[in-house]
VMD Tcl script that draws the C-alpha trace (Angstrom):
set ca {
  {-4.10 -27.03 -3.87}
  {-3.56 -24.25 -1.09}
  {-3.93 -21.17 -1.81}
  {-1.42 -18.67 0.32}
  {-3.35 -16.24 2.19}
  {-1.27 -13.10 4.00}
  {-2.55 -11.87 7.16}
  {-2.80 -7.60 7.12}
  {0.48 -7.74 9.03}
  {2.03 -9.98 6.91}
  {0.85 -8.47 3.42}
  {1.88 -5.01 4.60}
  {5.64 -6.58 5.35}
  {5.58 -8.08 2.45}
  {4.98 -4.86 0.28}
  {6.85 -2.92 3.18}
  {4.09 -0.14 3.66}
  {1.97 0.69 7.09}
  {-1.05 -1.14 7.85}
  {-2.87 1.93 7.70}
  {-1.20 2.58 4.04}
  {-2.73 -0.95 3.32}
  {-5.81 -0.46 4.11}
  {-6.68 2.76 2.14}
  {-5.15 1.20 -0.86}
  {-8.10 -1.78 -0.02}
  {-10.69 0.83 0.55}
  {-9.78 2.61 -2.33}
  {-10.32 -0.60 -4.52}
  {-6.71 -1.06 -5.25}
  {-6.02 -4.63 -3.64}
  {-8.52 -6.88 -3.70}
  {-9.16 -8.47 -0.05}
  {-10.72 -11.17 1.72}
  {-12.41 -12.24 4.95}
  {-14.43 -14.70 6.65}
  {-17.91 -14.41 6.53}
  {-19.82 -15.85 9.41}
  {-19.98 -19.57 8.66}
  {-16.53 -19.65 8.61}
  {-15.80 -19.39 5.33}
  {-13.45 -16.78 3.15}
  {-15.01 -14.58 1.01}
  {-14.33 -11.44 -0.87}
  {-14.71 -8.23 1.05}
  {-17.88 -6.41 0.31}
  {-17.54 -2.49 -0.66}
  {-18.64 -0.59 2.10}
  {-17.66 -3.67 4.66}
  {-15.14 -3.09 7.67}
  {-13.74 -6.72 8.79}
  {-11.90 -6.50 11.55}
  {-8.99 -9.26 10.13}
  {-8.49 -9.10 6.19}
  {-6.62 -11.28 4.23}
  {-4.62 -11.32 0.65}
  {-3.41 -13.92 -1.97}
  {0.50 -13.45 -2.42}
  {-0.31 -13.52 -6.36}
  {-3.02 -10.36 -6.24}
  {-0.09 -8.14 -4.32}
  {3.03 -9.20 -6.16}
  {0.05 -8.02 -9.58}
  {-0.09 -4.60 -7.75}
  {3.75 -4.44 -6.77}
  {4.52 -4.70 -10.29}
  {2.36 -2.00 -11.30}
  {3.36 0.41 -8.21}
  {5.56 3.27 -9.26}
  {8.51 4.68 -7.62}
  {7.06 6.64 -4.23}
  {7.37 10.11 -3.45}
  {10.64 12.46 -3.90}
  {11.57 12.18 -7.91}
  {15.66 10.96 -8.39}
  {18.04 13.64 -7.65}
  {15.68 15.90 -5.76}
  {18.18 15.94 -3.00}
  {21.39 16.47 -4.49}
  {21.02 20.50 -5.05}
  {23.82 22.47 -4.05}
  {23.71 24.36 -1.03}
  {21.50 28.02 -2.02}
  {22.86 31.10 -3.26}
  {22.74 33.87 -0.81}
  {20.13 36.64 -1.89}
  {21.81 39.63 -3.33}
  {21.79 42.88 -1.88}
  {19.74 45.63 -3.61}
  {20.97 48.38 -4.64}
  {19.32 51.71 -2.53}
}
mol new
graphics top color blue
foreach p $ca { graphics top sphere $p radius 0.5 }
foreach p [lrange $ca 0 end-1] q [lrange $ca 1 end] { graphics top cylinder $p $q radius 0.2 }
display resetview
């Protein structure tokens, strides 16, 4: 059975954020990644480790796409009238 590993590039495509987005969310703990250690195998990325190349298994970031919320500016934020103009005071 093959597993499908994403490349950074890839995985941040996939979830359509910035590669720098991606990896705060890994060094935050968010998304699990993996890398190859020096034998040549993958492994899980250590805490405190800085791979160059990471990797991610389609199933771990479709688990965290499901759980992301809406980003940013609520619904409707946008769609305020122009302002009032401030009135004048009285002297």
């Amino acid at each position: 059975m093959i597993i499908p590993y994403l490349s950074t590039r890839r995985a941040c495509a996939y979830l359509q954020i910035s590669r720098v987005w991606m990896r705060k969310l890994v060094y935050a703990g968010r998304i699990p990644a993996y890398c190859y250690d020096e034998s040549g195998q993958m492994r899980r990325r250590a805490d405190g480790e800085h791979p160059m190349q990471l990797f991610f298994k389609e199933a771990e970031l479709d688990a965290w796409k499901n759980t992301r919320t809406g980003a940013g500016r609520p619904d409707g934020a946008k769609d305020r009238g122009p302002r009032k103009p401030a009135r004048a005071r009285a002297r």
